[in-house]
C-alpha positions as CSV (number, residue, x, y, z in Angstrom):
1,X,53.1,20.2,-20.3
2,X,52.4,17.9,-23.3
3,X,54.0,15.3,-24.9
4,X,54.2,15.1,-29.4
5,X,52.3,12.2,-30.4
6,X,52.5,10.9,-34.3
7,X,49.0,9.9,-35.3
8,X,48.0,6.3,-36.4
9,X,47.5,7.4,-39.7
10,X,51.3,8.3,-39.9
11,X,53.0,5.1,-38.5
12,X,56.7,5.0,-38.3
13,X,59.0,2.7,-40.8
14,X,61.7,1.3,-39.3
15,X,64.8,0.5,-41.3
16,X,66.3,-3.0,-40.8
17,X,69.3,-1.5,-39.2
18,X,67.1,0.6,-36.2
19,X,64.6,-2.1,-36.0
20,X,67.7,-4.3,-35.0
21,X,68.7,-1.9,-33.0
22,X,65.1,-1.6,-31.0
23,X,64.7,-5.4,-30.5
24,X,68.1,-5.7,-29.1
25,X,68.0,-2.5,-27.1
26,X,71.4,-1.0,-28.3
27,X,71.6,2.9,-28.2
28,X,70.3,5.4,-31.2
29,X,71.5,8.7,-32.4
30,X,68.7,10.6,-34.4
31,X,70.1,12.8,-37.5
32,X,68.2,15.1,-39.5
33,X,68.0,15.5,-43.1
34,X,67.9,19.1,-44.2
35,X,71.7,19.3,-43.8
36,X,71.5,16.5,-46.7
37,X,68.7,18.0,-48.7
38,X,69.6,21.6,-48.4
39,X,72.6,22.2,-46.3
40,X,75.4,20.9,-47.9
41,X,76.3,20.7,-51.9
42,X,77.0,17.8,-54.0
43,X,78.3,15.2,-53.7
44,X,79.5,16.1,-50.2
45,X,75.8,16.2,-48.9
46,X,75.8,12.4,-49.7
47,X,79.3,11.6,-48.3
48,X,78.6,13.3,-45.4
49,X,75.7,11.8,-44.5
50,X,77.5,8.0,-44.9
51,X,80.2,9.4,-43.2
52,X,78.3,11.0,-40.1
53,X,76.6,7.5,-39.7
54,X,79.4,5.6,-40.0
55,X,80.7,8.0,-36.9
56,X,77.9,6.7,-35.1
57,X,78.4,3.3,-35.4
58,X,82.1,3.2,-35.0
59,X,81.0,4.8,-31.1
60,X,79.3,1.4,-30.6
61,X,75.2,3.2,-31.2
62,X,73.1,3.1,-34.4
63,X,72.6,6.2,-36.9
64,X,68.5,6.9,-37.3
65,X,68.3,9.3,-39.9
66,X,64.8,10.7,-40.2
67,X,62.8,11.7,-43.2
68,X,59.0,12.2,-44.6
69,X,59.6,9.5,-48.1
70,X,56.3,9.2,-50.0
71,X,54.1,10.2,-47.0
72,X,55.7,7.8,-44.4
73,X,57.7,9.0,-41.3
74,X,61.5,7.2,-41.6
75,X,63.4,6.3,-38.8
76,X,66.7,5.2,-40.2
77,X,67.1,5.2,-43.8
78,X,68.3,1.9,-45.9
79,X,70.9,2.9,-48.4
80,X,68.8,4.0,-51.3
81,X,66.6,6.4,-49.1
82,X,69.7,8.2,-48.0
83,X,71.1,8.2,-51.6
84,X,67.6,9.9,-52.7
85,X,67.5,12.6,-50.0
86,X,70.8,13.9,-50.9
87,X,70.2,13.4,-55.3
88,X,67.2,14.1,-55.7
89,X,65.8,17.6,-56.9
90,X,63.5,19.7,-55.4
91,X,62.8,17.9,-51.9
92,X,61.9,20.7,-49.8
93,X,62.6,20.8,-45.9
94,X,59.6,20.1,-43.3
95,X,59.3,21.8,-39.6
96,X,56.5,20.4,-37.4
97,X,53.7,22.4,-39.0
98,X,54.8,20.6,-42.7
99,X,54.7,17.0,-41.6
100,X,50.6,16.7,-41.5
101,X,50.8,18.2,-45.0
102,X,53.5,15.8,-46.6
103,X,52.2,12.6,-44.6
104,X,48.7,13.2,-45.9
105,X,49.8,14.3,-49.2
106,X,52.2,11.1,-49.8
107,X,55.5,13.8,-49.8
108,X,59.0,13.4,-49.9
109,X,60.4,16.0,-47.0
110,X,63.7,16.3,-45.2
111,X,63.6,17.2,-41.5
112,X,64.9,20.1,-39.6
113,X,66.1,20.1,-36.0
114,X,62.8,21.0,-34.9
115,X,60.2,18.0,-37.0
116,X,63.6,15.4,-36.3
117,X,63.3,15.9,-32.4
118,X,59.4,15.5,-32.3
119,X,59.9,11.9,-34.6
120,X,63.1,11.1,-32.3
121,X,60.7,11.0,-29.0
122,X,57.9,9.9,-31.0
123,X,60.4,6.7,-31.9
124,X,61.8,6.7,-28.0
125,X,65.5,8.4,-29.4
126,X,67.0,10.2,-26.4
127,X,69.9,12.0,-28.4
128,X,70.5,13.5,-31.8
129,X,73.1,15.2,-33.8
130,X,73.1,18.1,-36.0
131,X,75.0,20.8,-37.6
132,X,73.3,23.7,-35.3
133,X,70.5,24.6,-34.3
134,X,67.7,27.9,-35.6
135,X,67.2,30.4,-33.6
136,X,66.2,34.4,-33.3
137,X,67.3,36.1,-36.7
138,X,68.9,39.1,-36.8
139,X,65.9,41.4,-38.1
140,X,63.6,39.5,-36.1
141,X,62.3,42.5,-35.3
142,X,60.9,43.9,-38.3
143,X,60.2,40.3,-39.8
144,X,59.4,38.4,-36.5
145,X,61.8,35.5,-37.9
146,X,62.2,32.8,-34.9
147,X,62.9,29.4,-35.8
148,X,60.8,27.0,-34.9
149,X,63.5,24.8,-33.3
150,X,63.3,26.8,-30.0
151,X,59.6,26.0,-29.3
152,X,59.7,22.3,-30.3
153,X,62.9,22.1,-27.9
154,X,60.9,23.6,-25.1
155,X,58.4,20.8,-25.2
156,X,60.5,17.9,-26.3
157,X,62.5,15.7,-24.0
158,X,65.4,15.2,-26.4
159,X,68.9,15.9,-25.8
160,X,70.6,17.8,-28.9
161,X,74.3,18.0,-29.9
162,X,75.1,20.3,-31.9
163,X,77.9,22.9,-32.6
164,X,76.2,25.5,-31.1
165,X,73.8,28.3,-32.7
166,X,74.2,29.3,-36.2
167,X,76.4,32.2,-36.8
168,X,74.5,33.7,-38.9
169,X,71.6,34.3,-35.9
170,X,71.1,37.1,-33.1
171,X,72.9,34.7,-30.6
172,X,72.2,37.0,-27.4
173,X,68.9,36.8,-28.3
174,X,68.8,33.1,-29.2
175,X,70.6,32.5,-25.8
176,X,67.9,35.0,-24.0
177,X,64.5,32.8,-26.0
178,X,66.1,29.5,-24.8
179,X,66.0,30.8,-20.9
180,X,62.8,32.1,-21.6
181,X,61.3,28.6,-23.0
182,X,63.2,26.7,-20.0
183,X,65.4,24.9,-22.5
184,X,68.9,23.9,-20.9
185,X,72.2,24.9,-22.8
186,X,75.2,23.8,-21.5
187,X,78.8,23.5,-23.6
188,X,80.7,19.9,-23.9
189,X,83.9,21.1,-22.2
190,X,83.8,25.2,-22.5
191,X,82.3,28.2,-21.0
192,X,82.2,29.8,-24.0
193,X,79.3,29.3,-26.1
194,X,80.5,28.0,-29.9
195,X,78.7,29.8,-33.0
196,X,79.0,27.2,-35.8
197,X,81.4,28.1,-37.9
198,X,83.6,29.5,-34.5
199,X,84.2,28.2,-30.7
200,X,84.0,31.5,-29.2
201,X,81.1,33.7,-29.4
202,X,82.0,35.9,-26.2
203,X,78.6,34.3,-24.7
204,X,79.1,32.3,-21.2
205,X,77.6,29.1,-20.2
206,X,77.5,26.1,-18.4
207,X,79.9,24.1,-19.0
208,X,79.7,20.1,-18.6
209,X,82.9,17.7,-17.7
210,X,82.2,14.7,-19.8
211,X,79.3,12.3,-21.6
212,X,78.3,10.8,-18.3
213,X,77.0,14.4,-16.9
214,X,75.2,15.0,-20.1
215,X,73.3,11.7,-19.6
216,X,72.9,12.2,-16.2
217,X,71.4,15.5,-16.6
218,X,69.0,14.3,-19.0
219,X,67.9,11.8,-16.4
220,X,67.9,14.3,-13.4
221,X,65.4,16.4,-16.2
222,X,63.2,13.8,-16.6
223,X,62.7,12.4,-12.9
224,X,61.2,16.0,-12.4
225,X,59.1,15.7,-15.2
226,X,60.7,18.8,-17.5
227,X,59.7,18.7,-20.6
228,X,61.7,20.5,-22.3
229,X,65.3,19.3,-23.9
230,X,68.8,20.2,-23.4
231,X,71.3,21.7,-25.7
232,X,75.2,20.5,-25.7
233,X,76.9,22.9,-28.0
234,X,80.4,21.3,-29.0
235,X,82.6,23.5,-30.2
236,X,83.8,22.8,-33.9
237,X,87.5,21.3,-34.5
238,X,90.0,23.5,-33.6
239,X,91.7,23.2,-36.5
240,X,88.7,23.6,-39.1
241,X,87.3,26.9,-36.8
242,X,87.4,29.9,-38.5
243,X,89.2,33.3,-36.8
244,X,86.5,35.7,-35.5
245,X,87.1,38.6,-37.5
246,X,87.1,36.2,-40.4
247,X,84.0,34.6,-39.6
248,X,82.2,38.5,-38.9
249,X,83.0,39.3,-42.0
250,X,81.6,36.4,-44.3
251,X,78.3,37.0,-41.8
252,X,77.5,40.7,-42.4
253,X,78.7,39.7,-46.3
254,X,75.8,37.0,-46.7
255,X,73.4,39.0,-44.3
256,X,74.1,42.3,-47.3
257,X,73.6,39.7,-49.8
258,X,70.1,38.0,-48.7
259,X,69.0,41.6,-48.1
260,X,69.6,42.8,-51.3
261,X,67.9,40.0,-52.6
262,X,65.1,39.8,-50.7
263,X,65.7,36.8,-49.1
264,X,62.8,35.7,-46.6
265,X,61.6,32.8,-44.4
266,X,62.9,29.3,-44.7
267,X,65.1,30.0,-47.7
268,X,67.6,32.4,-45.5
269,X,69.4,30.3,-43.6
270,X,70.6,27.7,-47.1
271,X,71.1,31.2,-49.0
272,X,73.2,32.3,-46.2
273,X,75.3,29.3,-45.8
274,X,75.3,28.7,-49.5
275,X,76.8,32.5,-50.0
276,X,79.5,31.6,-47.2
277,X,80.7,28.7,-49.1
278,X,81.5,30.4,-51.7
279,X,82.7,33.3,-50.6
280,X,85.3,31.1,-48.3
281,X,86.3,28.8,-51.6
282,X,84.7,25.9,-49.7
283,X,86.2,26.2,-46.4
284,X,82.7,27.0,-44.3
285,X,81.7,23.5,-46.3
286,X,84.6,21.5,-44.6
287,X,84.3,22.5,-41.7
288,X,80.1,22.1,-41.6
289,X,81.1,18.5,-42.9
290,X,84.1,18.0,-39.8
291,X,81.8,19.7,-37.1
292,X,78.7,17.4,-38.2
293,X,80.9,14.4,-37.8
294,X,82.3,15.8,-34.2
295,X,78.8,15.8,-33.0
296,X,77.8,12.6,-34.2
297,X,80.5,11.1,-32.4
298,X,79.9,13.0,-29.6
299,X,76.1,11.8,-29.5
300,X,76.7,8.4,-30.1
301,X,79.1,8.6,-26.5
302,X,76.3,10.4,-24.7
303,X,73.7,7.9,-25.9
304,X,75.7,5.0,-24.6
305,X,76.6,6.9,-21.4
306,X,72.7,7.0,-20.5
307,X,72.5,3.1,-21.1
308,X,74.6,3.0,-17.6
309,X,73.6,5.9,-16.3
């Protein structure tokens, strides 16, 4: 077992808010900032992100949103910063293996699930909230395409909230590589495990009552000295969620799509989305917007559950 460790070299920045927050020991959420940079279109990126901290804060904990910005790790991002990560062209998206690069080349990088969990426990962040997580992609086998996610969950203490894995994934095999790296998933209030986009992907597991078992599972993980971090998948609003056949269809759509354009590495999952939300006139957009904002709330309960925990 190991623990990440950010080098001296690569010092956090604080914004005012979370530096607040830290001297006055009031809960964190940790947000990523690929869903800004590449996940979402504009101006909703931007409006999104306000809105998903505001979420936070309404709960009673603080918003850190994380990004690389000239070569320094953020935790928490003043208003400009955000503003930047969600207008500015041609920011590309970091996983752990990018942040040595763009620290030591003075880059501007958003962070994925995977690089946001590793700054989160650097910063001592128990919880964050995403959209959903990476996972095993559906040629995996041929292209050996597993998102990096998976492995930094499996050695990172964190708990994540999210609305389950990404529909566009192999989710039986997702579900199979998270048992295998000892990372916990668990749904907030259902059996079923949620997809993104859907609440019901015919996959069982876990379920968990309320925010107090989430904390107190995350405690109970760490009194044994488990490393690795837990998954709550939250299934997206009800009245946002997209039918199944519906949501099969716009999938095998984008897959054809990226195929028969080549499509390869990082760049599949934005194509994917991207070719969704168009092909739904914007309706996969509002609800990646509404499910972002369900988890954040969500988070923000959980991380003030393990204050009394």
């Amino acid at each position: 077992m190991f623990e990440w460790a950010v080098t001296s070299s690569a010092a956090l920045t604080y914004s005012t808010e979370v530096e607040a927050a830290r001297e006055s020991h009031r809960p964190l959420v940790a947000l990523e900032t690929s869903v800004i940079s590449q996940g979402l279109p504009r101006p909703r990126n931007l409006e999104a992100a306000i809105a998903a901290e505001e979420a936070i804060r309404e709960c009673g904990a603080t918003p850190a949103t994380l990004a690389v910005i000239g070569g320094r790790v953020h935790v928490g991002l003043e208003t400009r910063e955000l503003e930047m990560m969600a207008c500015q062209d041609g920011i590309d998206k970091a996983g752990v293996r990018d942040l040595g690069r763009a620290i030591a080349t003075g880059s501007t990088i958003a962070t994925t699930v995977g690089s946001s969990l590793m700054i989160a426990h650097r910063a001592g962040i128990s919880v964050m909230a995403t959209g959903g997580i990476g996972g095993v992609h559906r040629e995996s086998a041929e292209t050996g395409d597993i998102s990096n996610d998976l492995f930094v969950l499996a050695n990172t203490p964190v708990l994540t909230v999210c609305a389950g894995i990404k529909s566009v994934l192999d989710l039986p095999r997702t579900v199979e590589m998270l048992e295998t790296l000892g990372v916990a998933l668990v749904g907030f209030r259902t059996n079923t495990l949620p997809d993104f986009y859907g609440s019901d992907s015919g996959i069982t597991i876990p379920a968990l009552d309320d925010e107090a078992a989430a904390a107190r599972m995350l405690l109970a993980q760490r009194s044994l000295g488990i490393s690795a971090g837990i998954v709550v998948a939250n299934p997206p609003p009800p009245e946002h969620a997209l039918e199944r056949d519906e949501l099969d269809g716009l999938v095998e759509e984008a897959l054809s799509s990226a195929h028969g354009e080549n499509i390869r590495g990082k760049a599949v999952t934005p194509f994917l989305l991207a070719h969704m939300a168009r092909a739904s006139e914007g309706r996969t957009v509002d609800l990646n917007v509404e499910l972002l904002l369900s988890n954040a709330r969500l988070a923000a309960r959980i991380a003030l559950a393990l204050t009394s925990a």
